[in-house]
C-alpha positions as a Markdown table, in Angstrom:
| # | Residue | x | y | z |
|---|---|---|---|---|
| 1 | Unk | -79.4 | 270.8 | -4.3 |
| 2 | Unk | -79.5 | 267.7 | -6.5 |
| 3 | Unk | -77.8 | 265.1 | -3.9 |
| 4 | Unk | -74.8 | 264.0 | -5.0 |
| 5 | Unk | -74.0 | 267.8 | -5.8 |
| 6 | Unk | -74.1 | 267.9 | -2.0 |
| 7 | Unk | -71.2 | 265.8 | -1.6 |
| 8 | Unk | -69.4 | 267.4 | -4.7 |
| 9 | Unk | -69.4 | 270.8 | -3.2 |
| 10 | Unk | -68.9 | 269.7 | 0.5 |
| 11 | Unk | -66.7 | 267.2 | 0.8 |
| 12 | Unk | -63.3 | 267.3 | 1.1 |
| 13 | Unk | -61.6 | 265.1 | -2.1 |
| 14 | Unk | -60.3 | 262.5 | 0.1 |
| 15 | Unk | -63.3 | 260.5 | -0.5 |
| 16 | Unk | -62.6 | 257.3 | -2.0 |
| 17 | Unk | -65.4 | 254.8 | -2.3 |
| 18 | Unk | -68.4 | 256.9 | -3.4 |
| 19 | Unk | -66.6 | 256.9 | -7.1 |
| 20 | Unk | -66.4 | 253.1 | -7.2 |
| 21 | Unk | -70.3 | 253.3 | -6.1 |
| 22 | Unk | -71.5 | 256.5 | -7.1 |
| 23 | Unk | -75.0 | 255.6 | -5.6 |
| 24 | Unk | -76.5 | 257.7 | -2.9 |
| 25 | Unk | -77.0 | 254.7 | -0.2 |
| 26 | Unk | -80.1 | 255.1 | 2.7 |
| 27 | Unk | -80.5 | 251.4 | 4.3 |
| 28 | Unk | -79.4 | 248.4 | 4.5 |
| 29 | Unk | -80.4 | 244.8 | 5.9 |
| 30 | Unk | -78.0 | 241.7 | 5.8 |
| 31 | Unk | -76.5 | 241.6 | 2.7 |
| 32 | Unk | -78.5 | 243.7 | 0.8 |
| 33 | Unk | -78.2 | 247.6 | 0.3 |
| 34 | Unk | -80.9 | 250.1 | -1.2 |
| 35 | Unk | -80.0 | 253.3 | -2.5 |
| 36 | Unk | -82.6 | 256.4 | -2.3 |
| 37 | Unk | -84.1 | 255.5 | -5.8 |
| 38 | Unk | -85.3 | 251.9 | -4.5 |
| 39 | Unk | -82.3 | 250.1 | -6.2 |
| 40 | Unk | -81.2 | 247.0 | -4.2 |
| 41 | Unk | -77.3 | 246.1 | -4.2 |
| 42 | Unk | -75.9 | 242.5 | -3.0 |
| 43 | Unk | -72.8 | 243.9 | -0.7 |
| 44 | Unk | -69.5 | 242.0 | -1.0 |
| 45 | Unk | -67.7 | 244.7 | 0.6 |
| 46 | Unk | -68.8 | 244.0 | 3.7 |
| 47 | Unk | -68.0 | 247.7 | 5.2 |
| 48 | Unk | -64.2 | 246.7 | 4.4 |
| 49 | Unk | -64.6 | 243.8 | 6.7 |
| 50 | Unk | -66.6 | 245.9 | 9.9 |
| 51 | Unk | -69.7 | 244.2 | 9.3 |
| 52 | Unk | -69.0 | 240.6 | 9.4 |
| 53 | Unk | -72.4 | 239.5 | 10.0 |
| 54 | Unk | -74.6 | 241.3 | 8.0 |
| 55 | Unk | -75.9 | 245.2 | 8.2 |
| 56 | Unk | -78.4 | 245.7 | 11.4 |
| 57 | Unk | -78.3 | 241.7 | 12.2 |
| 58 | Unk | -81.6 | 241.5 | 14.3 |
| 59 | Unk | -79.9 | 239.9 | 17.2 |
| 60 | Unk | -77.2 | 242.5 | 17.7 |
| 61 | Unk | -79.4 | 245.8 | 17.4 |
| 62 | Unk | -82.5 | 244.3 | 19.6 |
| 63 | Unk | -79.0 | 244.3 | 22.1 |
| 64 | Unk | -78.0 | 247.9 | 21.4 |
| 65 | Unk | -81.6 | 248.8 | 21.4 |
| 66 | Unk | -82.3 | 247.5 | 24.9 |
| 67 | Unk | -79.1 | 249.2 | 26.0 |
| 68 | Unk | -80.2 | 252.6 | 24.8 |
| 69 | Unk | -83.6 | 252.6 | 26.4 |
| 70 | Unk | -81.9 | 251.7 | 29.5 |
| 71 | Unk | -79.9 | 254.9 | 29.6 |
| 72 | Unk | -76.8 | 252.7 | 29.6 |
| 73 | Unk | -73.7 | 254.8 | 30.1 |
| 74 | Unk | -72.5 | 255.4 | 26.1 |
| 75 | Unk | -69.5 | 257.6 | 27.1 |
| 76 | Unk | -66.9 | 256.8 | 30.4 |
| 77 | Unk | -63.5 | 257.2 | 29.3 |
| 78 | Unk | -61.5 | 253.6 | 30.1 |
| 79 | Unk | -63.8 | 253.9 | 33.9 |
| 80 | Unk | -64.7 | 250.4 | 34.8 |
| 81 | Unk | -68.7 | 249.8 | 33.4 |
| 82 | Unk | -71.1 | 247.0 | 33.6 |
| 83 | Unk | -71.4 | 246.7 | 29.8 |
| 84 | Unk | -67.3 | 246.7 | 29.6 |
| 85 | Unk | -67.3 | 243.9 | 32.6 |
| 86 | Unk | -69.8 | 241.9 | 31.0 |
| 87 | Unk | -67.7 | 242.1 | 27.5 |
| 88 | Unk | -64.0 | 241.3 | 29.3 |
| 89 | Unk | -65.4 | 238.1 | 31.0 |
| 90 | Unk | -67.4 | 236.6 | 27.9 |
| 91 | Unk | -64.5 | 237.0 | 25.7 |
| 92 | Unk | -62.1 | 235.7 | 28.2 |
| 93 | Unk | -64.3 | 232.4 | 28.9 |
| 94 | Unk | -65.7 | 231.6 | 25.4 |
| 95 | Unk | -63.1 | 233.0 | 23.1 |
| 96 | Unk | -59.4 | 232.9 | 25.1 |
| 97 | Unk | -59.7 | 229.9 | 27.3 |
| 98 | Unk | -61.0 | 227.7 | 25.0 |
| 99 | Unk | -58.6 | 228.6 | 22.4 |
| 100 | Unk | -56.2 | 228.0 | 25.4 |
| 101 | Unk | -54.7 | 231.8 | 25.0 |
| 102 | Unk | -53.8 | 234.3 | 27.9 |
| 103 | Unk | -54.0 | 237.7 | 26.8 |
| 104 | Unk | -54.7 | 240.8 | 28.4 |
| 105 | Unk | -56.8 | 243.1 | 26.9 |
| 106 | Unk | -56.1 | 246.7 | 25.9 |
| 107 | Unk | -58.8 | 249.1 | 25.1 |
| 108 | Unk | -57.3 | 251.7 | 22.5 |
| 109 | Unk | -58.8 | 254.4 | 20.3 |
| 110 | Unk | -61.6 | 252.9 | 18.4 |
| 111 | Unk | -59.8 | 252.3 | 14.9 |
| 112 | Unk | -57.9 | 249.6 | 13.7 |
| 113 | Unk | -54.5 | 251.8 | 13.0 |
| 114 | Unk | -54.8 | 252.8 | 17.1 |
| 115 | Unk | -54.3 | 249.2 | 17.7 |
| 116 | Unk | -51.4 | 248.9 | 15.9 |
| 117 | Unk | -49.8 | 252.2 | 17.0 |
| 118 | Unk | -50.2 | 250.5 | 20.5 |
| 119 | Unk | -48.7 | 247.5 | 19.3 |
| 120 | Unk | -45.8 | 249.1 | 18.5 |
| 121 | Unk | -45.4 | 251.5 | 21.1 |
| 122 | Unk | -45.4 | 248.8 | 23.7 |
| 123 | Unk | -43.1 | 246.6 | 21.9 |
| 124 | Unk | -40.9 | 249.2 | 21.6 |
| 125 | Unk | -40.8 | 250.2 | 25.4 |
| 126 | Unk | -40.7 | 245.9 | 26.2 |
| 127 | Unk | -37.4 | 245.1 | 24.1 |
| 128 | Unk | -35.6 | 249.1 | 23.9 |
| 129 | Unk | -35.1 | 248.7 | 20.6 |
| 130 | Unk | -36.8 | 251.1 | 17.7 |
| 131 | Unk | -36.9 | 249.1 | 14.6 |
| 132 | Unk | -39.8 | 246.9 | 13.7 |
| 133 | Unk | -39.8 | 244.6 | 10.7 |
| 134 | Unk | -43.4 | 244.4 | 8.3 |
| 135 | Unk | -43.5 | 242.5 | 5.0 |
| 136 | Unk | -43.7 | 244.0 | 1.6 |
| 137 | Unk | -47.4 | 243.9 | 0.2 |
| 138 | Unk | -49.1 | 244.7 | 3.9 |
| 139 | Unk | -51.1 | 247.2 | 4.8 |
| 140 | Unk | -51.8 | 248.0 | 8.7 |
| 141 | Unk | -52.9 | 251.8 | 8.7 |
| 142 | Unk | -52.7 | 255.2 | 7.6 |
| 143 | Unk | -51.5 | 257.1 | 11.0 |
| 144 | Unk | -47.9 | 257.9 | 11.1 |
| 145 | Unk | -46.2 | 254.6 | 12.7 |
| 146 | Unk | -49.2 | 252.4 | 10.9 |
| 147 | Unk | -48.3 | 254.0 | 8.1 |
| 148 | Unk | -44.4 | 253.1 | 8.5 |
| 149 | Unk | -45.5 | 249.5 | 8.4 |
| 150 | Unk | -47.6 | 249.8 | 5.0 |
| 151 | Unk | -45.6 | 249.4 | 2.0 |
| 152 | Unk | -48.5 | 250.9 | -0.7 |
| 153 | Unk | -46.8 | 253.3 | -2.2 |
| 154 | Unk | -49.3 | 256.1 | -2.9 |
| 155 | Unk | -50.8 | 255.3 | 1.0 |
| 156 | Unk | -46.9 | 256.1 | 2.3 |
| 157 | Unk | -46.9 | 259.7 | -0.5 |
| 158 | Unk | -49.6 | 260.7 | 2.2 |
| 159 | Unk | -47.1 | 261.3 | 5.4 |
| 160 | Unk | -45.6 | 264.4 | 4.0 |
| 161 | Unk | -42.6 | 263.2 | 6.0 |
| 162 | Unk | -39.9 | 259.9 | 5.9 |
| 163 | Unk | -41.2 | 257.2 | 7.3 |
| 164 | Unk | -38.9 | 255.4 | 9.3 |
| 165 | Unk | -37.9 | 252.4 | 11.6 |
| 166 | Unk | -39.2 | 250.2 | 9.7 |
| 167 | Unk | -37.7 | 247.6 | 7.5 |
| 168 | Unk | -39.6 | 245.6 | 4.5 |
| 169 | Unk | -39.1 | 242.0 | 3.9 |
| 170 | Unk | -40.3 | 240.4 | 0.8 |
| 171 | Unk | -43.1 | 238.5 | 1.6 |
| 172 | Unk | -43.0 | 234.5 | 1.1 |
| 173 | Unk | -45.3 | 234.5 | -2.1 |
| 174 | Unk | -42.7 | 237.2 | -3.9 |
| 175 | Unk | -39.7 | 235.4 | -4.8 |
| 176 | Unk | -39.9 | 232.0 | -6.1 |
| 177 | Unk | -36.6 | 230.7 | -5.4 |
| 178 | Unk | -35.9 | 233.2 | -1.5 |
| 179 | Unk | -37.0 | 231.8 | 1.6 |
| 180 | Unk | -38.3 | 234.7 | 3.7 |
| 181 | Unk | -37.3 | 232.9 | 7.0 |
| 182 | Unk | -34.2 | 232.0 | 6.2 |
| 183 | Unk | -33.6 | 236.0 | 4.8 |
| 184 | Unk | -34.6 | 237.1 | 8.0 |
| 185 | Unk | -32.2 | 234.4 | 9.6 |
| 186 | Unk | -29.5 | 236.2 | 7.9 |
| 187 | Unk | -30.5 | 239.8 | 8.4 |
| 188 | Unk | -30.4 | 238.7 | 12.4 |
| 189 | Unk | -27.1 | 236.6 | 12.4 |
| 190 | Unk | -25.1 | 238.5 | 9.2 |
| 191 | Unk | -22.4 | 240.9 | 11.6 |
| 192 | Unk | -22.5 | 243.0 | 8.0 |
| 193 | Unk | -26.2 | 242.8 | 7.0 |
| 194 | Unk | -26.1 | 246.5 | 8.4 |
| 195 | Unk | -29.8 | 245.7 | 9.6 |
| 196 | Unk | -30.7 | 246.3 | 13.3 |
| 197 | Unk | -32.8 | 243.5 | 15.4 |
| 198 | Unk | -36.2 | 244.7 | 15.4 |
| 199 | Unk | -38.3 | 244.7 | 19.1 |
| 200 | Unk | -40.9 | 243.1 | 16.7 |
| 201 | Unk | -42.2 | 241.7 | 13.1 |
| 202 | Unk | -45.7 | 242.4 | 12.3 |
| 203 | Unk | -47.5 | 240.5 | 9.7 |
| 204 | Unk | -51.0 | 239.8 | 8.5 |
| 205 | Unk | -51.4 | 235.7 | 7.9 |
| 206 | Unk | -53.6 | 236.9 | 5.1 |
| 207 | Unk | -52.2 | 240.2 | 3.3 |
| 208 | Unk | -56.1 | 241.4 | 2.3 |
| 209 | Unk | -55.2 | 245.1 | 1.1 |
| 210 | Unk | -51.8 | 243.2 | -0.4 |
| 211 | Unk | -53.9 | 241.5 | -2.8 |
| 212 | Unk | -55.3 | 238.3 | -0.9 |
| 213 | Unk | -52.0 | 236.3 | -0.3 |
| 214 | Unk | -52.6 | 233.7 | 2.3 |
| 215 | Unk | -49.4 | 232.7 | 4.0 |
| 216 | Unk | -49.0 | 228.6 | 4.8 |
| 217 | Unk | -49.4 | 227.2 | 7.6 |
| 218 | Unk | -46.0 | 226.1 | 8.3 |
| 219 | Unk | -44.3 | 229.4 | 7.1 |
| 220 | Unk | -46.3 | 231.1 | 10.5 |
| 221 | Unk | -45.0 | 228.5 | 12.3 |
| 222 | Unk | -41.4 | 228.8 | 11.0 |
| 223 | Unk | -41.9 | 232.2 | 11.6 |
| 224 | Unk | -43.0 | 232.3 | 15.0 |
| 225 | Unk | -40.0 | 230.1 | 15.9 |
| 226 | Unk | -37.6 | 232.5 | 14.1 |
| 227 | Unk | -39.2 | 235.4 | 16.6 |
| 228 | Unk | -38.4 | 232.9 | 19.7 |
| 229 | Unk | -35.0 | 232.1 | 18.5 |
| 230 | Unk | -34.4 | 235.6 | 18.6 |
| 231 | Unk | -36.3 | 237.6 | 21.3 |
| 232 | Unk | -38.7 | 239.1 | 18.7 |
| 233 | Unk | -41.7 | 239.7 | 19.4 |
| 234 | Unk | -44.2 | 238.6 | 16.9 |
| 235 | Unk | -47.3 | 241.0 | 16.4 |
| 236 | Unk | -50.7 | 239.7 | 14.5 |
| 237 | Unk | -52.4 | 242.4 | 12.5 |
| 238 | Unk | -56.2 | 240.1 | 12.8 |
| 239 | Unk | -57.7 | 243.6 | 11.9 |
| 240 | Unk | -59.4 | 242.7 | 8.6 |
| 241 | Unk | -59.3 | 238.7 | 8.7 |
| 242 | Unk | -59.7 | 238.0 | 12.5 |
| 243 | Unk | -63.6 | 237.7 | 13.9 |
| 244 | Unk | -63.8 | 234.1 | 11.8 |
| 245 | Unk | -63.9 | 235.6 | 8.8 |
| 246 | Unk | -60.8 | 232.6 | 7.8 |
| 247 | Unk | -63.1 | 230.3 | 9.3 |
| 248 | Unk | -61.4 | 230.5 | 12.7 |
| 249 | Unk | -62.0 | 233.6 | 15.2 |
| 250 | Unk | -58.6 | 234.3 | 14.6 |
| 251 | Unk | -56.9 | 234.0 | 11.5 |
| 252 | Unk | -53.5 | 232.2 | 13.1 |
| 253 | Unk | -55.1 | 229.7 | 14.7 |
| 254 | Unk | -54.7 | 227.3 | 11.3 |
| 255 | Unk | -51.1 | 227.5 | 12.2 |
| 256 | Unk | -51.1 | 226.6 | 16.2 |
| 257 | Unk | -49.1 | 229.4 | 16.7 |
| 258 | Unk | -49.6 | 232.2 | 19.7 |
| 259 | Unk | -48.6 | 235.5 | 18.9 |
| 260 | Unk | -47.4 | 237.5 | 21.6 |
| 261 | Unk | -49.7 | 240.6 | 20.2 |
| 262 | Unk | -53.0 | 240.6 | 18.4 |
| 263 | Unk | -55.1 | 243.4 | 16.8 |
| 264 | Unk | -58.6 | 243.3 | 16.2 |
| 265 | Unk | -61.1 | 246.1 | 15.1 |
| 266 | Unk | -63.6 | 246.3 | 11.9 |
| 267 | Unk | -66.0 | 242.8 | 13.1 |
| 268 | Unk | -65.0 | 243.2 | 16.6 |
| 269 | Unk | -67.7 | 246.2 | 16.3 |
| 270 | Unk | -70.4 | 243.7 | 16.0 |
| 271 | Unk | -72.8 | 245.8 | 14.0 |
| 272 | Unk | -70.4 | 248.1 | 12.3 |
| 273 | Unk | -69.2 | 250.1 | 15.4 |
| 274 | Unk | -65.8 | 251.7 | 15.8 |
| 275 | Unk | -64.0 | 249.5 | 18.2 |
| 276 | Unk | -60.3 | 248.4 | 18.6 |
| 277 | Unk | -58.4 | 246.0 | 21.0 |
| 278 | Unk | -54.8 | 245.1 | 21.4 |
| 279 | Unk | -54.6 | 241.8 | 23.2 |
| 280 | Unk | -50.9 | 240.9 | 24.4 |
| 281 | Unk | -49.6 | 238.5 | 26.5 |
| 282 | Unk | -49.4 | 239.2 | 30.4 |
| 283 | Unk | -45.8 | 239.7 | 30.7 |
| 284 | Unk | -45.5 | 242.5 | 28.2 |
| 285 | Unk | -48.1 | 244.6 | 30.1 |
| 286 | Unk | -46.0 | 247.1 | 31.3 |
| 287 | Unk | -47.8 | 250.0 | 30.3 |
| 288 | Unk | -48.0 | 253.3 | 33.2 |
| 289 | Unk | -51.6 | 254.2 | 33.9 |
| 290 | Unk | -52.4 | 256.7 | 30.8 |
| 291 | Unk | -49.4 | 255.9 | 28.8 |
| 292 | Unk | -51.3 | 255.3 | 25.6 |
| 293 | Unk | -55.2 | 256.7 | 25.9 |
| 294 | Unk | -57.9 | 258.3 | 24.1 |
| 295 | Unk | -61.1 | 260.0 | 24.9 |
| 296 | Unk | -62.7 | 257.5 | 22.9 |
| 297 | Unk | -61.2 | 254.3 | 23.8 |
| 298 | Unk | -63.7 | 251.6 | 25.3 |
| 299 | Unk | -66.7 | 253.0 | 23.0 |
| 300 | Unk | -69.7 | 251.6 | 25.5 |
| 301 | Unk | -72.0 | 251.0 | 22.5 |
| 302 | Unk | -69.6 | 248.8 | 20.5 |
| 303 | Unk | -68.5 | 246.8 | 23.6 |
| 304 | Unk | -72.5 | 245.8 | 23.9 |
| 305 | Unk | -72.4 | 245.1 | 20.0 |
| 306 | Unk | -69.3 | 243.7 | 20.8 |
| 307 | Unk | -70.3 | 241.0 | 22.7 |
| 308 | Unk | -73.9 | 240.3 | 20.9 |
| 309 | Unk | -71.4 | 240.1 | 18.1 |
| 310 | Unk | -69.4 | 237.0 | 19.6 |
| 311 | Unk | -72.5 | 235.4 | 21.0 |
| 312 | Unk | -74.5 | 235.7 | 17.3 |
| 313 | Unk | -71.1 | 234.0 | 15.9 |
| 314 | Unk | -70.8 | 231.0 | 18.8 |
| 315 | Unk | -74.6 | 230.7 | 19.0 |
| 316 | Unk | -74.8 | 229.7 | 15.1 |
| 317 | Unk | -71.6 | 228.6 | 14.3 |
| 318 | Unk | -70.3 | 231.1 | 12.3 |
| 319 | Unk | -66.9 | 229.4 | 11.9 |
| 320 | Unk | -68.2 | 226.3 | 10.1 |
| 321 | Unk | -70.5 | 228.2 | 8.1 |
| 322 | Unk | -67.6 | 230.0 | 6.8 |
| 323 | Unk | -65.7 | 226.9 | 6.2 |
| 324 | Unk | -68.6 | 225.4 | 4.2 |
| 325 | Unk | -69.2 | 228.2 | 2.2 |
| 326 | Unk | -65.7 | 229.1 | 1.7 |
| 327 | Unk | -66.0 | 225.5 | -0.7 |
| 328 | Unk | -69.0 | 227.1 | -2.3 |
| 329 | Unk | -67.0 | 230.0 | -3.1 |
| 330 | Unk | -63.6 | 228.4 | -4.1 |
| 331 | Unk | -65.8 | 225.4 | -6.7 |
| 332 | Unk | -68.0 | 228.2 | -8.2 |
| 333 | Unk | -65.0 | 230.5 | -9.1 |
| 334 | Unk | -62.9 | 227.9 | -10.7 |
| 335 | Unk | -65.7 | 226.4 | -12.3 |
| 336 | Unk | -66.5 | 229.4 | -13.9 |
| 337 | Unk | -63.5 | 231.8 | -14.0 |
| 338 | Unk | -60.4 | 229.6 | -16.6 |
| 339 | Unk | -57.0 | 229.7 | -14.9 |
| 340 | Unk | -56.2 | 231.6 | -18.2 |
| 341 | Unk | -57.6 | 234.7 | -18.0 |
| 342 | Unk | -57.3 | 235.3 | -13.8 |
| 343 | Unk | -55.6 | 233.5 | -10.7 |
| 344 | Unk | -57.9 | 232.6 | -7.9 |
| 345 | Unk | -56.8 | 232.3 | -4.3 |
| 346 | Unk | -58.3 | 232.6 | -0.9 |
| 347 | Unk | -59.3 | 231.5 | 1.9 |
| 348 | Unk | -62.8 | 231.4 | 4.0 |
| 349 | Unk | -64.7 | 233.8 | 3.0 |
| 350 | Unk | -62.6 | 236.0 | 1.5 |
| 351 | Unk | -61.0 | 235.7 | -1.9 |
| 352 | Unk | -59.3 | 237.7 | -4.4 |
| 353 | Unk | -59.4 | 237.0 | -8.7 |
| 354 | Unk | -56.4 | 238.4 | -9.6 |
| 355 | Unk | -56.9 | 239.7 | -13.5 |
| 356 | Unk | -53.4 | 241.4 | -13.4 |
| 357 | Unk | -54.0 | 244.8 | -14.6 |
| 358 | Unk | -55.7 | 247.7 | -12.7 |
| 359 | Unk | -57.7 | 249.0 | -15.6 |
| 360 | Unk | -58.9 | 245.0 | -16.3 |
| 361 | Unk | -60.3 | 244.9 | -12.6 |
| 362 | Unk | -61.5 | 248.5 | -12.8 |
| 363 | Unk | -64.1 | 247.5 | -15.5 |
| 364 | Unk | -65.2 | 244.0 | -13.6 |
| 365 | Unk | -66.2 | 246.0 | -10.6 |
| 366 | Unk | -67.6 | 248.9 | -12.6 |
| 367 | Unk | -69.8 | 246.0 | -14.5 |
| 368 | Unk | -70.8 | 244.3 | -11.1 |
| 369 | Unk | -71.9 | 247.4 | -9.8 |
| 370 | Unk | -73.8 | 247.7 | -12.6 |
| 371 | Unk | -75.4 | 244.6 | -12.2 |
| 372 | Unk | -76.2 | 245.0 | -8.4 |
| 373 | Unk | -73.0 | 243.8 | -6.6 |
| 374 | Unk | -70.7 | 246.1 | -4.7 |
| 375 | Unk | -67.2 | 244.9 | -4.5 |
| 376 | Unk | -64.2 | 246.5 | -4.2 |
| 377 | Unk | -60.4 | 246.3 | -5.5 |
| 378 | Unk | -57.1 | 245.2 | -4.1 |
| 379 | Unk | -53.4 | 244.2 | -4.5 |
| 380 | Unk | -50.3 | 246.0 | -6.7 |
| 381 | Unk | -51.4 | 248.1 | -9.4 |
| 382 | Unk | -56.1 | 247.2 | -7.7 |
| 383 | Unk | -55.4 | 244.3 | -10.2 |
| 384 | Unk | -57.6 | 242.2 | -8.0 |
| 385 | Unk | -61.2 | 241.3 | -7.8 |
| 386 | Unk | -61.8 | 241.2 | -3.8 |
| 387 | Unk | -64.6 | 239.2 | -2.6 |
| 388 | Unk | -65.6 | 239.6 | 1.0 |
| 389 | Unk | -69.4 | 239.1 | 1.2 |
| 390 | Unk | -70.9 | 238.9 | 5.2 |
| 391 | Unk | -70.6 | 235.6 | 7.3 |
| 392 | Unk | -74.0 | 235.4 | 7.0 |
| 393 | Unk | -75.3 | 235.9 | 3.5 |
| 394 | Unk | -77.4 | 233.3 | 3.1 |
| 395 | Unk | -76.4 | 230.3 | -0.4 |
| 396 | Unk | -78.5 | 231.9 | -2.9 |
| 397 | Unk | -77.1 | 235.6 | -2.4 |
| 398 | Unk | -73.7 | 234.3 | -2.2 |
| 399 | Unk | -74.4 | 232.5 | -5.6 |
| 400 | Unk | -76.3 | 235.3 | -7.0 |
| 401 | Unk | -73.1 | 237.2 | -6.6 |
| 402 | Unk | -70.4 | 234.6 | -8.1 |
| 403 | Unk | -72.5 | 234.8 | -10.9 |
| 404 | Unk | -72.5 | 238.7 | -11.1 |
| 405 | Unk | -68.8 | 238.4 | -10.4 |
| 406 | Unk | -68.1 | 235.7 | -13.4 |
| 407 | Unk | -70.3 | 236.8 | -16.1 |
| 408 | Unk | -68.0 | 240.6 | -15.3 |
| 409 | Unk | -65.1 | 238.7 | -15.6 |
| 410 | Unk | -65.4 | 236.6 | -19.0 |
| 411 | Unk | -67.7 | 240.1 | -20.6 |
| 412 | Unk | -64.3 | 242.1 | -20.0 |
| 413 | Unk | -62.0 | 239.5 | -20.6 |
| 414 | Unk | -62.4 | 237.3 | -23.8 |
């Protein structure tokens, strides 16, 4: 059977992303992926964010591939391991302490949305309250609570049942003339706002999925005061922008704020690996042995990948290479790209062009794919252009794509 027949008459319909790139795919090196018929494709999806620096990065699989041959233990449950040892102590001394943070670390299941149903269940056992506040335009997963939180409104159609405890705030880009914090303010202190404190607020500082709106400094911090003021506790969803991929290892740093919870999966993987942590402040750890778990939780080969993940990004300063070519990115596209036909915004390496209208964005991808680039679609109505190309891709791939990227852009719109 012809290939891509195999997937037709197989696979369930839920697929999604082979119909944006309706390549059959078989390797892929750095920034560069080959399908079976020898066809190379510049990658600024970035495996939705899980491969941060760049597909089978030499450094991390020689790691992986030691491990292996070593008969390292691959499966053991959340039971204490050399490999998890190793992982716990290098992130607390050269990713916590100098960023002068205290967190405990919690292994979860090993996707992003387990995180966040963690989150939640622990914030809701710390305060005893159910409600938990998101903003309009996040996303933060598609199992049941997760999905509570996301406001897309064809993700939500999915649950088959009302999602609740969960209230929507418009989020500070929405409304030119309301300020989010001082909304909130009122929500907390109005005795007829008929909305119930929340045991936390949960926000992205970068909606990605929301359509690449990054929130201002001084709005996280007004925000993070708001949650003090009120015994809130203030969760950071770093699942898609964490692992320096705003040019800091976490996205909030920018702001000097701490939150009291973080989640980080996709990058944390290293190489592409399913792996998830919830990091959360000491105090809050009042968790029973077992009380959230998973038979998959601490995934041995990720936590290597893990931390030959974190020592690629210190070793060569992955955070100021973001920073510089986040420049590259932002003078190329506004060079090229008039404020007329699109809005740019964006932050390290990843940016968004918004074009406005689904079926506009639609044909710019289709055209870059094309024309060798994979990239995907995001924001209300997939009206925008998402760039998210690896950490590592070296000047003259990351210029090679703008240009793929522009010339779509001003073909489809005149």
């Amino acid at each position: 059977m012809e290939q891509k027949k195999i997937f037709e008459t197989y696979e369930s319909e839920v697929r999604s992303y082979c119909r944006s790139f309706p390549s059959v795919f078989q390797k892929a090196k750095g920034s560069i992926i080959t399908d079976v018929d020898g066809k190379e494709y510049l990658d600024f999806f970035c495996g939705a964010g899980a491969v941060n620096y760049g597909h089978n990065n030499d450094y991390i699989k020689e790691k992986l591939i030691t491990y292996l041959q070593n008969d390292g233990i691959l499966h053991s449950l959340d039971m204490m391991t050399d490999a998890k040892a190793a992982f716990l102590e290098y992130f607390e001394k050269q990713i916590l302490k100098p960023r002068g943070l205290d967190y405990k670390v919690m292994f979860v299941g090993p996707t992003g949305t387990n995180g966040v149903e963690a989150a939640l269940k622990l914030a809701r056992k710390v305060k005893k309250r159910e409600s938990v506040w998101a903003l309009m335009g996040c996303f933060h997963g598609m199992t049941l609570a997760s999905l509570a939180l996301t406001s897309d409104k064809d993700s939500r159609k999915g649950a088959g049942i009302p999602l609740e405890y969960v209230t929507h705030i418009p989020a500070p880009y929405m409304f030119k003339n309301l300020d989010t914090i001082s909304y909130m303010e009122t929500l907390l202190t109005d005795d007829h706002s008929g909305v119930e404190k929340p045991a936390a607020l949960i926000i992205e500082t970068v909606q990605a999925e929301g359509g690449i709106h990054v929130f201002e400094a001084e709005w996280l911090q007004r925000v993070r005061s708001l949650c003090d003021r009120h015994d809130i506790l203030l969760i950071v969803d770093d699942i898609q922008v964490g692992c320096a991929r705003t040019g800091t290892f976490f996205s909030f740093e920018r702001a000097g704020i701490v939150p009291d919870m973080v989640i980080l999966s996709k990058s944390i993987g290293g190489i592409g690996l399913p792996f998830a942590l919830t990091l959360l402040k000491p105090e809050l750890d009042i968790w029973t042995p077992g009380e959230h778990n998973g038979t998959f939780r601490g995934n041995q080969l990720a936590i290597v990948a893990a931390k030959a993940g974190l020592e690629y990004m210190l070793e060569h300063h992955i955070e100021a290479e973001v920073q510089k070519k986040a420049t590259v990115i932002k003078n190329y596209l506004t060079e090229h790209i008039s404020a007329d036909k699109a809005e740019i915004r964006g932050i390290g390496m990843i940016w968004g062009i918004d074009v406005y209208h689904g079926e506009v964005s639609a044909a710019i991808t289709k055209k870059c794919f094309e024309n060798g680039l994979i990239i995907e679609r995001a924001g209300r109505d997939n009206s925008v252009v998402k760039l998210m190309p690896a950490l590592t891709i070296t000047e003259q791939q990351l210029l090679d794509g703008l240009k793929i990227i522009c010339d779509a852009v001003n073909t489809i719109i005149k």
